[in-house]
C-alpha positions in Angstrom: -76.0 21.2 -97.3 -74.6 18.1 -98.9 -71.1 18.8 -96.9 -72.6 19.7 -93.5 -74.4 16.2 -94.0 -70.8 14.7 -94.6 -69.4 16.4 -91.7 -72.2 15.1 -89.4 -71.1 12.1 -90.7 -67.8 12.1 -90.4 -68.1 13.3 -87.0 -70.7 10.0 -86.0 -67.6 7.7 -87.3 -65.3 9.6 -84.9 -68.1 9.1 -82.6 -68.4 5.3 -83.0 -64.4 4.9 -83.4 -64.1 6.7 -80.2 -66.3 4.7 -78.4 -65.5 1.6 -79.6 -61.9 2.1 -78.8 -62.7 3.1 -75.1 -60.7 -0.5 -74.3 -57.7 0.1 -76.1 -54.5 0.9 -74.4 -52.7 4.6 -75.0 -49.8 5.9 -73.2 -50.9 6.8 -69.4 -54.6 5.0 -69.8 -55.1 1.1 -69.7 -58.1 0.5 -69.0 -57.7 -3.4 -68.5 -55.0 -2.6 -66.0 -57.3 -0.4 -64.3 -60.0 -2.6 -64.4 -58.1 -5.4 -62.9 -56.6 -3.0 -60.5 -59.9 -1.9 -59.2 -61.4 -5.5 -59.0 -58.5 -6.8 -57.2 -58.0 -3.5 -54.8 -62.0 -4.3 -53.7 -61.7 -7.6 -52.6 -58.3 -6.8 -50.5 -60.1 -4.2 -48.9 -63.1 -6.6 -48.3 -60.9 -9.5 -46.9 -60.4 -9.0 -42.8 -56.5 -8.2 -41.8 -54.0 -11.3 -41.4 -54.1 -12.2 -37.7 -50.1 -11.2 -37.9 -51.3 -7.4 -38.1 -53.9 -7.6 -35.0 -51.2 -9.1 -33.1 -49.5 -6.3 -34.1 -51.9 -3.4 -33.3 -51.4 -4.4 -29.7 -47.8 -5.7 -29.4 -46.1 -2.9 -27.0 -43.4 -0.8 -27.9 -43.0 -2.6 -31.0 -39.5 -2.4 -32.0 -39.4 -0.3 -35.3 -42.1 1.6 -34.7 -42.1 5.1 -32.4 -45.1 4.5 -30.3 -46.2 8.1 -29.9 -48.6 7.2 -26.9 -49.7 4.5 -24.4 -47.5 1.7 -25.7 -49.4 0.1 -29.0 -49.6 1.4 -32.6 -53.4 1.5 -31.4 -52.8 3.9 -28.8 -50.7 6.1 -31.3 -53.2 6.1 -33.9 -56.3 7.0 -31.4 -54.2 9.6 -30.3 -53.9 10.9 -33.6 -57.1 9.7 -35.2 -59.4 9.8 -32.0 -57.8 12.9 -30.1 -60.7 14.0 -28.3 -61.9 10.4 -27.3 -58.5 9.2 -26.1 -57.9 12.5 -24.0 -61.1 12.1 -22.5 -60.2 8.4 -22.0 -57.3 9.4 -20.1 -59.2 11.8 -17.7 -61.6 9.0 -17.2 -58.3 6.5 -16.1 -59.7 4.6 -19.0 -56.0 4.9 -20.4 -53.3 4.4 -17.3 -50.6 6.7 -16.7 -48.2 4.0 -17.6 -50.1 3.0 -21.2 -52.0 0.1 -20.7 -54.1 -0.7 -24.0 -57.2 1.6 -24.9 -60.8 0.4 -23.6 -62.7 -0.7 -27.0 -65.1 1.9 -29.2 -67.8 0.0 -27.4 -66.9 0.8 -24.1 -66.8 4.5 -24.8 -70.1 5.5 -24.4 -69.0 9.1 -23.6 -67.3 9.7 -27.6 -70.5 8.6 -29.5 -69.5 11.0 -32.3 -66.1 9.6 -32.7 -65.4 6.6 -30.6 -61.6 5.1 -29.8 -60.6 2.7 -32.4 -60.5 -1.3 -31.7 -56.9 -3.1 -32.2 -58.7 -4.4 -35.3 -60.1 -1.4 -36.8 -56.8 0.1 -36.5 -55.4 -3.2 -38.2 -58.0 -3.0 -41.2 -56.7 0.5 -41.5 -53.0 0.1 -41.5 -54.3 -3.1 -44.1 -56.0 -0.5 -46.0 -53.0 1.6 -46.3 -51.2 -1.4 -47.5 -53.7 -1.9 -50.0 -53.9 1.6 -51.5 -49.3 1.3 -51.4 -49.8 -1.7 -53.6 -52.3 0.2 -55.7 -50.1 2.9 -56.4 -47.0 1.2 -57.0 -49.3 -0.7 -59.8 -50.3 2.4 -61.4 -46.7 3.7 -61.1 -45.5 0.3 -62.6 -47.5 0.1 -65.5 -48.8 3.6 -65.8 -52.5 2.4 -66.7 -53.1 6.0 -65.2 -51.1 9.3 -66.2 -48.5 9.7 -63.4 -49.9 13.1 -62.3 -53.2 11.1 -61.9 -52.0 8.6 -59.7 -50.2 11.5 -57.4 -53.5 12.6 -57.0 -55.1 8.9 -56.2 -52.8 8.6 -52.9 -54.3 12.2 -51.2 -57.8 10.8 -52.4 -57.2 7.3 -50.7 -55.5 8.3 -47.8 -58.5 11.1 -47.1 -61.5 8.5 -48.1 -60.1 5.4 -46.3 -59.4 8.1 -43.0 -56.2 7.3 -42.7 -54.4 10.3 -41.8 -56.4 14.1 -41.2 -55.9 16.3 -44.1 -53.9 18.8 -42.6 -51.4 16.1 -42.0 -52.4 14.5 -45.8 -51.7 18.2 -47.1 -48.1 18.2 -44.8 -47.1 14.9 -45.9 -47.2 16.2 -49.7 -45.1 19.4 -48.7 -42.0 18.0 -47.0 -38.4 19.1 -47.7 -37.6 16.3 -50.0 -40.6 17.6 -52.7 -39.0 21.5 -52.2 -35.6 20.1 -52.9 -36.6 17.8 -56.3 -38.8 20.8 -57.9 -35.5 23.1 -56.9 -33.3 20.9 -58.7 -35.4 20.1 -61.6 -35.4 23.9 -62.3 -32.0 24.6 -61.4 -31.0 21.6 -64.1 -33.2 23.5 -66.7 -31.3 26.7 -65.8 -28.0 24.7 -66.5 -29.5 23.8 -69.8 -31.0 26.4 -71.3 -27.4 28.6 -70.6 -25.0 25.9 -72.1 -23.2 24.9 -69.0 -23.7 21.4 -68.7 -22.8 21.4 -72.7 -19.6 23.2 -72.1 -18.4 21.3 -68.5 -19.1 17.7 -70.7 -17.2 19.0 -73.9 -13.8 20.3 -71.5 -14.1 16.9 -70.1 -14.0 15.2 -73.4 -11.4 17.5 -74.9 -8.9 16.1 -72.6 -9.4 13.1 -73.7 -6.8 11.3 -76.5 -7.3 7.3 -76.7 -10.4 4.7 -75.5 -7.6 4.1 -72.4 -8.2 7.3 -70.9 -12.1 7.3 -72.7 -12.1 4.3 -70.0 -10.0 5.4 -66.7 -10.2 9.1 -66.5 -13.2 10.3 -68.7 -16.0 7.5 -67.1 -15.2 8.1 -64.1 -15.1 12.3 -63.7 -18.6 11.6 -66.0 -19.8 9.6 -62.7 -18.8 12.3 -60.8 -20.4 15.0 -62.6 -23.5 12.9 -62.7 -23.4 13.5 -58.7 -24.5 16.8 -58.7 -25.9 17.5 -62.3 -28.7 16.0 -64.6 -27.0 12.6 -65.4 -29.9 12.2 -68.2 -28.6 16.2 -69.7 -25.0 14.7 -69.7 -26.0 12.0 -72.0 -28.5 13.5 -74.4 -25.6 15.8 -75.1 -22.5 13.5 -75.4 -24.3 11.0 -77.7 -24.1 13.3 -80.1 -20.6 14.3 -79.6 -19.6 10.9 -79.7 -21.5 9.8 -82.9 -19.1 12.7 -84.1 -16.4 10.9 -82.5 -17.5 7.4 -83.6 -18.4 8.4 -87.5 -14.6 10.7 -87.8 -13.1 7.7 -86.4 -14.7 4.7 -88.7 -13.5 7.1 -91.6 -9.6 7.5 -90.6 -9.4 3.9 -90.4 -11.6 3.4 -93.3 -13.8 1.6 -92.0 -17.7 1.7 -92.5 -19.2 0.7 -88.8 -17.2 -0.7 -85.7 -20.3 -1.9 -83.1 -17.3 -2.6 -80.4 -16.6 0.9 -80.6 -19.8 2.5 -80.8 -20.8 -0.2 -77.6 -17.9 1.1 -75.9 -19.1 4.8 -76.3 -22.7 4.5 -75.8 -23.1 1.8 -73.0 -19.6 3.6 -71.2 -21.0 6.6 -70.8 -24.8 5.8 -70.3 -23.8 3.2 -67.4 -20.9 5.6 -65.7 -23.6 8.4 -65.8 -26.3 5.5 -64.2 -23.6 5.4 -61.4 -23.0 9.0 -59.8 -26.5 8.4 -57.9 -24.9 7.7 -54.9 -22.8 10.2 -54.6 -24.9 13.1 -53.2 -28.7 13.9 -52.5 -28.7 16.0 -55.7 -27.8 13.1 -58.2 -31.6 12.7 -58.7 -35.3 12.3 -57.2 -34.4 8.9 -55.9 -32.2 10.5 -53.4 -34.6 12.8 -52.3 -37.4 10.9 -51.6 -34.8 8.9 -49.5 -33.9 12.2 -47.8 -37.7 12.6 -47.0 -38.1 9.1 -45.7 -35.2 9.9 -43.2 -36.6 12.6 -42.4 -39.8 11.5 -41.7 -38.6 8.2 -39.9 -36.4 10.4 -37.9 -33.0 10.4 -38.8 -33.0 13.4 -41.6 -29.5 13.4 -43.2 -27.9 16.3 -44.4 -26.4 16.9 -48.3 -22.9 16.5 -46.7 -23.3 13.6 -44.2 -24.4 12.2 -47.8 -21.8 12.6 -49.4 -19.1 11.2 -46.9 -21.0 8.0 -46.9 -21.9 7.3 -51.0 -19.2 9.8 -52.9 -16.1 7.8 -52.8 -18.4 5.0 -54.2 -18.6 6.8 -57.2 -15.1 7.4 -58.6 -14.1 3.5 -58.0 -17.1 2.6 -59.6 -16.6 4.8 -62.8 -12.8 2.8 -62.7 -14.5 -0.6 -62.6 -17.1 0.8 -65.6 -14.3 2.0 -67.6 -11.9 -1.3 -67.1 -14.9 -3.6 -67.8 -15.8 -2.1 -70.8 -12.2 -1.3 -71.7 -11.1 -5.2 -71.7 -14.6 -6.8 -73.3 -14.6 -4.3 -76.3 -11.4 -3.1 -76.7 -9.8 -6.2 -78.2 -13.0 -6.3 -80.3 -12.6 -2.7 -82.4 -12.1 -2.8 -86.2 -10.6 0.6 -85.8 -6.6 0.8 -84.5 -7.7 3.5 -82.0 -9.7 6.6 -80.9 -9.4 10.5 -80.3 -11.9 11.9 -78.9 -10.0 15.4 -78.3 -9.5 16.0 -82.3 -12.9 15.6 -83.0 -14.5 18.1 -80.0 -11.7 20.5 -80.8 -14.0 22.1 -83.4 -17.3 21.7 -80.8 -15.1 23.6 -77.8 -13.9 26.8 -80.7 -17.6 27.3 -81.8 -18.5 27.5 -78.1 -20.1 31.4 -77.1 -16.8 32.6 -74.8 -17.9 32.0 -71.0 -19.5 34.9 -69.5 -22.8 36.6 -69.2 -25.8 34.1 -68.0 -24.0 31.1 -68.1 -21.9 32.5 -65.4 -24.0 33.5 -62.8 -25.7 30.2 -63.7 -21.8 28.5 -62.7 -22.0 30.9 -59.5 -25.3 29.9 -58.7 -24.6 26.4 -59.3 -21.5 26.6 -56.9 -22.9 28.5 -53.9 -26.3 26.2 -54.2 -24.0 23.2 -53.5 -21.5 25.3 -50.8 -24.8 25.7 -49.1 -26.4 22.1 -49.0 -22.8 21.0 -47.7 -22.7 24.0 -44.9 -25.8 25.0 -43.5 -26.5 21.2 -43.2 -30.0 19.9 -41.5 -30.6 23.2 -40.0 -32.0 24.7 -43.9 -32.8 21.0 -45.1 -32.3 20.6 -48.9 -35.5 22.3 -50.2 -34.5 26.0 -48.9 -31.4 26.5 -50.5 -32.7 25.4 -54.0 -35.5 27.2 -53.7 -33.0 30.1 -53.3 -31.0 29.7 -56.6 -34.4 29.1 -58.3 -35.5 32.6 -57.0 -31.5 33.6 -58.0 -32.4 32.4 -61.8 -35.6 34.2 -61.9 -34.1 37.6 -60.8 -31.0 37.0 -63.2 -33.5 36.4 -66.0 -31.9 33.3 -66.9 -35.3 31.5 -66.1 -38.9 32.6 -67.3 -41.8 30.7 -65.5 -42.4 29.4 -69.5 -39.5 27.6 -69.0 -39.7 26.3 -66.1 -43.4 24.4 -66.8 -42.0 23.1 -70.0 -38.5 21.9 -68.5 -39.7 20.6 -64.9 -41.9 17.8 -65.1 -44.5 18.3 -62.5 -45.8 14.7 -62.5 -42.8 13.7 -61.4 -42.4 16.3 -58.4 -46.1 14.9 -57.9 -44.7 11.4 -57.6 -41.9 12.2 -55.0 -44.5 14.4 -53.1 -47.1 11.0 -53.2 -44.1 9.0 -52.5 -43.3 11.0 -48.9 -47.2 11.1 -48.4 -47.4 7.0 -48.7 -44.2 7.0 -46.6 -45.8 8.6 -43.8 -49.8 6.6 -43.8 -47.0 3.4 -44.0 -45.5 4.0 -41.0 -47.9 5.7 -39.1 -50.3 3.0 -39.4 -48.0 0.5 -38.9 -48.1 -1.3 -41.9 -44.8 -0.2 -43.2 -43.5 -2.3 -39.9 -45.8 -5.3 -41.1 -44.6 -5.4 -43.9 -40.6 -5.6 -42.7 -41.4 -7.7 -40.7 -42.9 -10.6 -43.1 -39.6 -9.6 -45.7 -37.3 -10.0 -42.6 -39.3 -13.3 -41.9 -38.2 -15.0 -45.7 -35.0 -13.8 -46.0 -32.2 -16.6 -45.0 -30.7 -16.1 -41.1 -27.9 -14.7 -41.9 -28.7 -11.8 -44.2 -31.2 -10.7 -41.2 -28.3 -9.8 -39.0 -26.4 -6.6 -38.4 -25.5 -5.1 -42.0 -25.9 -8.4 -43.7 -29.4 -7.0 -43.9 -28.0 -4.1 -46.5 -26.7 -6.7 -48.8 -30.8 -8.2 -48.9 -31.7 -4.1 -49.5 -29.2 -3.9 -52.3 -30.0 -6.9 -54.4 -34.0 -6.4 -54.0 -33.4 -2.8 -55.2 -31.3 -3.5 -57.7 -33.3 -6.1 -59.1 -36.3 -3.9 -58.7 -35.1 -0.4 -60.4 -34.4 -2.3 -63.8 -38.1 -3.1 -64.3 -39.5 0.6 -62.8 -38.4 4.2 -62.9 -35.4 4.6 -60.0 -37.8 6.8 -58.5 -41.0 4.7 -58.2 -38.5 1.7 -56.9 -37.2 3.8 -53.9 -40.9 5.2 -53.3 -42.2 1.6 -53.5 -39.3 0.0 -51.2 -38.3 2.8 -48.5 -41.6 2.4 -46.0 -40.8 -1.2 -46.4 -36.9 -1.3 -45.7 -36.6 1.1 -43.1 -38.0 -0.6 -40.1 -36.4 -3.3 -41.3 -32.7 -1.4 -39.4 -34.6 -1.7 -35.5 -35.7 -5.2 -36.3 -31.9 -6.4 -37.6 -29.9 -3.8 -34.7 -28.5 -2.0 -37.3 -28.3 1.8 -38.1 -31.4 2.9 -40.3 -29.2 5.4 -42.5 -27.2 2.5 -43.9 -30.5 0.8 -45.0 -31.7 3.7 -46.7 -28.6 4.2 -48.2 -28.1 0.7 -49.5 -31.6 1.2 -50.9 -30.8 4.8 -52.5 -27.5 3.7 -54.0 -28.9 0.5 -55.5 -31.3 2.2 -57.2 -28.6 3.5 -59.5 -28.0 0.1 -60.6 -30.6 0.0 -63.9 -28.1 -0.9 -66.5 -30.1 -4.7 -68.2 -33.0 -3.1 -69.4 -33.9 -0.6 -71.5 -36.7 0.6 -69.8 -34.7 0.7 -66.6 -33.6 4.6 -66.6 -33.9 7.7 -69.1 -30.1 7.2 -69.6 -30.6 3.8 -71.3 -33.7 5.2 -73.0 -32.0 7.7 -74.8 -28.4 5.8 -75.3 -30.7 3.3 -77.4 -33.0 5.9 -79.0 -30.0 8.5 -79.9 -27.4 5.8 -80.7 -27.7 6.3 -84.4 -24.9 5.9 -87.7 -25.1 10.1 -88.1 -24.7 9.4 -91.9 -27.0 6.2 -92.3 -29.7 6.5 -89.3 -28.5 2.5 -88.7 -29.2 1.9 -84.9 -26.1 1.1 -83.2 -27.6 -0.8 -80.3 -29.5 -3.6 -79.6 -31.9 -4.1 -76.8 -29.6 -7.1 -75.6 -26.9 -5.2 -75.5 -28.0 -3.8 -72.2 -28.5 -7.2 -70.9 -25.1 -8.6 -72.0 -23.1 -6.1 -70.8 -25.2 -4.6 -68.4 -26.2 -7.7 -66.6 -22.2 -7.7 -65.7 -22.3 -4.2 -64.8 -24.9 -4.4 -62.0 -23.6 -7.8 -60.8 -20.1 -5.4 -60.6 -21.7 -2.4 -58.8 -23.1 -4.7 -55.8 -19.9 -6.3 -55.0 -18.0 -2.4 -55.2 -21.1 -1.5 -53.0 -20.9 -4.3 -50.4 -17.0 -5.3 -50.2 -15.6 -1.1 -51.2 -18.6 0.7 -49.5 -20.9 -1.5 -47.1 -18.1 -3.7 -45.6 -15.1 -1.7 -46.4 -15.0 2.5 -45.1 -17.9 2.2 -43.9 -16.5 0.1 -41.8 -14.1 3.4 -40.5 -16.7 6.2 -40.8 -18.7 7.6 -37.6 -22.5 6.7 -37.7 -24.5 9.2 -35.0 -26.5 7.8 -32.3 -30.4 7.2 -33.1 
């Protein structure tokens, strides 16, 4: 009796300790930051739309916008929204052949159930849908809610606030670009669980014989690998390689801890990995949800298209990664030199011989990428992937156990929430709004032509340090892409600009996985002594970024792009 009393107890503390710490902050719930959130979300909802968005509602033929009927984004969105009303509007020559504006919700006594819209309802709801983006990319910020939670939040908003039907809510969530990020996320666990990414990043290393060719040959074929597999696997499993590398060198030179050196491998690698982004669709999620914005804007791009336009940014980048960090650190090591190919010998001998799974996985690895760069636009992204995912299952190199531990759904959530606030952005017009008032601050001549990439590039750039690469290009590609009608320039470059520069996360910790885990991993293997310090990313990654804008603009931007065919839109 006496310890069932305790336990009730003990149990009302837990109670009362619960319940007074229903305030405090934990790891995907912030209830200040949701409180704020919600306060400041309800009086932006409350406020009436800027009279820059009526005027919008019933500009015609906006430019940036594809006015789907009559000639307004209100006409579009009644014909959406209001189907029944505007059809009957048009029988009733209350909507002329040529596409005057729509007769008011007053005026149309015959829809009582579901009149047309006004120019300003439509505004308040292309404001609302402005509101809710602003929400999310709060939430996805500062992650006061789980991300799965606030993947959920957009379906809810966009339903509630009547902004797009369901069917076309429940579309939205399903394009191509969500098939395609799920596809790869397996396919990388797949590549994992059988070695292969281990193996391909030990052969690389074993080739390797001083910090020169660490620098100019190993950086950049690490970029390049990062192109088309998990740039985050590469670096969890060279960090510890390396700390091999770093510890066996310190002790032929007998030397207890070089920082130079360890900077040299831990930054080099992390930032060359941070840099294969651009150089196809599969580099990471980032890339896909700029595939789905295409898409949905119009002008879908295929894996190879890709790949002509951002690969041959990757290979000059990894040069200027490897000579930057070459001549700052080199002159600096304590040790007389490096060689990286003794240490790995030893890794490369204990290796399983290659066969078995972790060759089909190779086959299925080569003919997934053979058929993004072949069949093209006609099987999107998503189908293919979703092949060698099926081709993995029926190998039995993936169970479904590993596939919910290795693929984080959230995140699939967050590229599938991203496409779904793509589509509400533009449809509604506020997207275009929204261009139009960042096209209206930025100075004259970065508004012009592909001057406007360069305003892209530097806002993304800036951007992707301070939230997930993802999140950035999901916050920023409803936003830039009007932007290309509105500057007369070609809309893939401006969602490539955007894409590529969202590689550029190098000053932060927090910017990327990559720097996440080069900080967390980059430890002395015999005395646990950190190796990095959090301003190390800013003093040599500060550089780095400033580095990878001028490759990206003078190499990229204004230099073979310059040379290469751009199709008609």
């Amino acid at each position: 009796m006496v310890h069932h009393g305790e336990s009730l107890a003990h149990g009302a503390s837990i109670d009362r300790k619960e319940s007074s710490g229903f305030w405090a902050s934990q790891p995907g719930y912030k209830p200040v930051l949701i409180l704020i959130a919600f306060v400041v979300f309800c009086t932006l909802i409350i406020l009436p739309p800027p009279q820059g968005l009526l005027d919008l509602m019933n500009t015609e033929n906006p430019p940036g916008y594809k006015v789907t009927a009559g000639k307004t984004i209100t006409d579009s969105v009644n014909h959406k929204l209001r189907s029944a009303a505007y059809k009957e509007a048009s029988a009733s020559r209350q909507v002329p052949a040529e596409g005057k504006k729509l007769i008011p919700a007053e005026e149309t006594a015959h829809e009582k159930a579901k009149p047309l819209l006004t120019s300003e309802q439509v505004a308040r709801l292309a404001k609302a849908t402005l509101v809710i983006f602003a929400l999310v990319v709060f939430l996805w910020g500062t992650e006061a809610l789980p991300l799965g939670a606030t993947d959920i939040l957009v379906a809810v908003m966009l339903y509630l606030f009547g902004i797009l039907p369901i069917e076309e809510i429940s579309k939205a969530y399903m394009q191509d670009a969500v098939l395609f990020i799920f596809g790869i996320l397996a396919v990388a666990v797949g590549v994992a669980k059988t070695g292969l990414d281990k193996r391909i990043g030990l052969i690389l290393l074993s080739r390797i014989k001083s910090a020169k060719a660490f620098a100019f040959i190993f950086m950049p074929a690490l970029a390049m690998s990062a192109s088309f597999l998990s740039e985050h696997a590469l670096v969890a499993l060279l960090i510890p390689v390396l700390m091999g590398v770093y510890k066996v060198t310190c002790r032929m030179y007998g030397v207890e801890k070089d920082r130079a050196l360890a900077i040299f491998l831990l930054l080099g690698i992390c930032f060359a990995a941070n840099h294969g982004g651009p150089g196809s669709p599969a580099a990471g999620g980032r890339n896909a949800i700029m595939v789905g914005y295409l898409m949905a804007h119009g002008a879908p791009i295929s894996f190879l298209e890709w790949m002509k336009y951002g690969f041959m940014f990757v290979p000059l980048m990894g040069v200027v990664i490897g000579a930057y960090m070459y001549l700052r650190l080199k002159p600096r090591f304590v040790v007389g030199g490096m060689n990286p190919s003794e240490v790995v010998k030893s890794e490369v001998a204990r290796m399983p011989k290659f066969g078995g799974k972790e060759a089909i996985m190779a086959v299925i690895l080569v003919v997934l990428v053979i058929a993004w760069i072949v069949l093209g636009e006609e099987a999107g992204l998503g189908g293919p992937t979703l092949y060698a995912v099926m081709a993995m299952f029926l190998a039995r190199i993936l169970t479904w156990d590993d596939v919910q531990e290795g693929v984080a759904f959230d995140v699939v959530g967050l590229y599938a929430a991203a496409c779904a606030m793509g589509v509400a952005l533009k449809f509604s017009g506020g997207a275009l709004w929204l261009a139009q008032a960042f096209v209206g601050v930025l100075p004259d001549f970065l508004v012009k032509g592909d001057n406007l990439t360069i305003g892209v590039s530097l806002a993304t750039g800036i951007m992707t340090n301070f939230m997930s690469d993802g999140a950035t290009v999901a916050s920023l590609g409803p936003i830039f892409l009007p932007m290309a009608d509105l500057a007369n320039v070609h809309v893939w470059k401006i969602g490539l600009a955007c894409a590529f520069s969202s590689s550029f996360a190098n000053f932060l910790v927090v910017g990327t996985p990559n720097n996440a885990i080069a900080y967390g991993m980059g430890r002395d293997p015999e005395t646990g002594e950190k190796l990095l310090d959090v301003m190390d990313f800013m003093k040599y990654g500060l550089p780095i970024t400033i580095l990878a804008w001028i490759v990206l603009w003078f190499w990229a931007i204004f230099g073979y792009w310059r040379f290469l065919s751009w199709p008609a839109m």
